[in-house]
N, C-alpha and C positions, 0 to 999 in steps of 0.2 A: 255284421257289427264291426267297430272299431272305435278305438281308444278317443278319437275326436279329430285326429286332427297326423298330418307329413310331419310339420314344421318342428326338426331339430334343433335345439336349443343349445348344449354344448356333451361334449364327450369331458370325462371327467378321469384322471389318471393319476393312478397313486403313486409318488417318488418319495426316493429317501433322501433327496439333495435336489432343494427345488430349484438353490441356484443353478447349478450345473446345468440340471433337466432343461429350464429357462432358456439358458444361454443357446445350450444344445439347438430348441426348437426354434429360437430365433435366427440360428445361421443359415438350418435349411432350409426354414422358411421365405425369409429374406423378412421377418416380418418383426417390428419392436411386441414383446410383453406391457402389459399395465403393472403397475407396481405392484408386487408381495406386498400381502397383507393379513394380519392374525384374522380370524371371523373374533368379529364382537360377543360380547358378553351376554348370559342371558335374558339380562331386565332388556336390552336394546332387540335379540333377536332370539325370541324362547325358543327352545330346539327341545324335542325328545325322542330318545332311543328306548323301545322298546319298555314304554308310559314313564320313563323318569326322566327327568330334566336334566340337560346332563351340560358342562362347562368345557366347551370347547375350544377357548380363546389361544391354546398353545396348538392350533391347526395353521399352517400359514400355505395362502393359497397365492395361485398368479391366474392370471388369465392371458390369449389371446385371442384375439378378434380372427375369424379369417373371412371371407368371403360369404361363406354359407353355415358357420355354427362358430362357435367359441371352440376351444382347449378350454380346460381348467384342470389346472395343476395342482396336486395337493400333497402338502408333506406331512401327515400326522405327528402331535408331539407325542408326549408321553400318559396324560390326562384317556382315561378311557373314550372312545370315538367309533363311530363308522368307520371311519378312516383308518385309524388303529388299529381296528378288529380285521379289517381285509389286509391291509398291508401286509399284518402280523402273517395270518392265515393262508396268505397267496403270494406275497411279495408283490414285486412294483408290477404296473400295467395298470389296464382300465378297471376301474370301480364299476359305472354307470355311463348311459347313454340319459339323457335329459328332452323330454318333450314338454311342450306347453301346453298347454289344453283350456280350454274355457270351461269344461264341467269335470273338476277331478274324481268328484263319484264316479261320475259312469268310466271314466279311464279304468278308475281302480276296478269297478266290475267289468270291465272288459278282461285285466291282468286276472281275476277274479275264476271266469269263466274260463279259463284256460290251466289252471292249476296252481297260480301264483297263490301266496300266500299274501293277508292284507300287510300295509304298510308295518314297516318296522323302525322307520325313525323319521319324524315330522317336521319342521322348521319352518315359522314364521316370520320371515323378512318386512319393514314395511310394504313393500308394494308387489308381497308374492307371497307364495305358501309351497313348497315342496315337500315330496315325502318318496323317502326310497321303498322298493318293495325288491324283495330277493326273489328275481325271476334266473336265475342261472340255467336252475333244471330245466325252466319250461322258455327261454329267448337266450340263455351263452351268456346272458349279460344281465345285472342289474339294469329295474329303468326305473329313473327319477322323473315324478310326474309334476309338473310346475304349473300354477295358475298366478297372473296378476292381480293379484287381491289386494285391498286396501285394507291390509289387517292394524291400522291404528288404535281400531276402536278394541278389536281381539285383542290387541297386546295385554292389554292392565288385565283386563279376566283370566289370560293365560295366566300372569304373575301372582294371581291370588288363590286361580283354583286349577288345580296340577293338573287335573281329570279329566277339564274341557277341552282339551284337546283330542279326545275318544271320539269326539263328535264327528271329526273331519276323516276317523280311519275306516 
């Protein structure tokens, strides 16, 4: 069995100074960053950690493009986070490795099957859904499992009823 699917999506690394980091990675790359950017708010993209909905908007991320997966850069604010919480607890370095999948159940029961515990923090993006699971003990790494969903219709129910997102863990 297997999670569904090769195709890396991006690696994800927690910094305290995402300029710097930025700058850093774009010299020895030889490669420009997309602009920093806060993650939006939750009426636009409902996120939960561990079943509560949580305001992330003081997280400010960058991205690179490279050839075969993204970077993504993330400086936690101050506001409680995933980000926050690993920063705090580990300092800088990678959070998460990020796959796509087209059936994130069965991903999740593959992490499942192996000793991971289920997801612990969910987020629905218009035209995606990811959710971390703390695989450390059992992969070295967090893996963030990402489907292209077209959660338009999801959003307004996530915004009304807190719950319905149990569904997807």
């Amino acid at each position: 069995m297997s999670i569904g699917t090769t195709r890396l999506c991006h690696i994800a690394i927690l910094v305290k100074d995402l300029d710097k980091a930025v700058a850093n990675w774009e010299r020895i790359l030889g490669v420009k960053a997309g602009d920093a950017f806060y993650l939006p708010p939750a009426s636009e993209v409902p996120s939960f950690t561990n079943g509560k909905m949580g305001d992330y908007t003081d997280c400010r991320l960058a991205t690179i493009q490279l050839e075969n997966c993204i970077i993504e850069l993330a400086q936690p604010g101050q506001n409680p986070s995933p980000w926050k919480d690993k920063l705090d607890r580990d300092g800088e370095g990678v959070q998460h490795i990020s796959f796509i999948v087209s059936d994130r159940k069965k991903a999740q029961g593959e992490l499942k099957a192996i000793g991971a515990p289920a997801p612990y923090h969910i987020g629905y993006w218009p035209g995606g859904t990811y959710s971390f699971t703390d695989s450390v003990p059992q992969l070295g790494v967090e893996v963030n499992i990402k489907t292209d969903d077209d959660n338009t219709a999801k959003k307004a129910r996530l915004l009304c009823d807190k719950d319905f997102h149990k569904e997807d863990l």
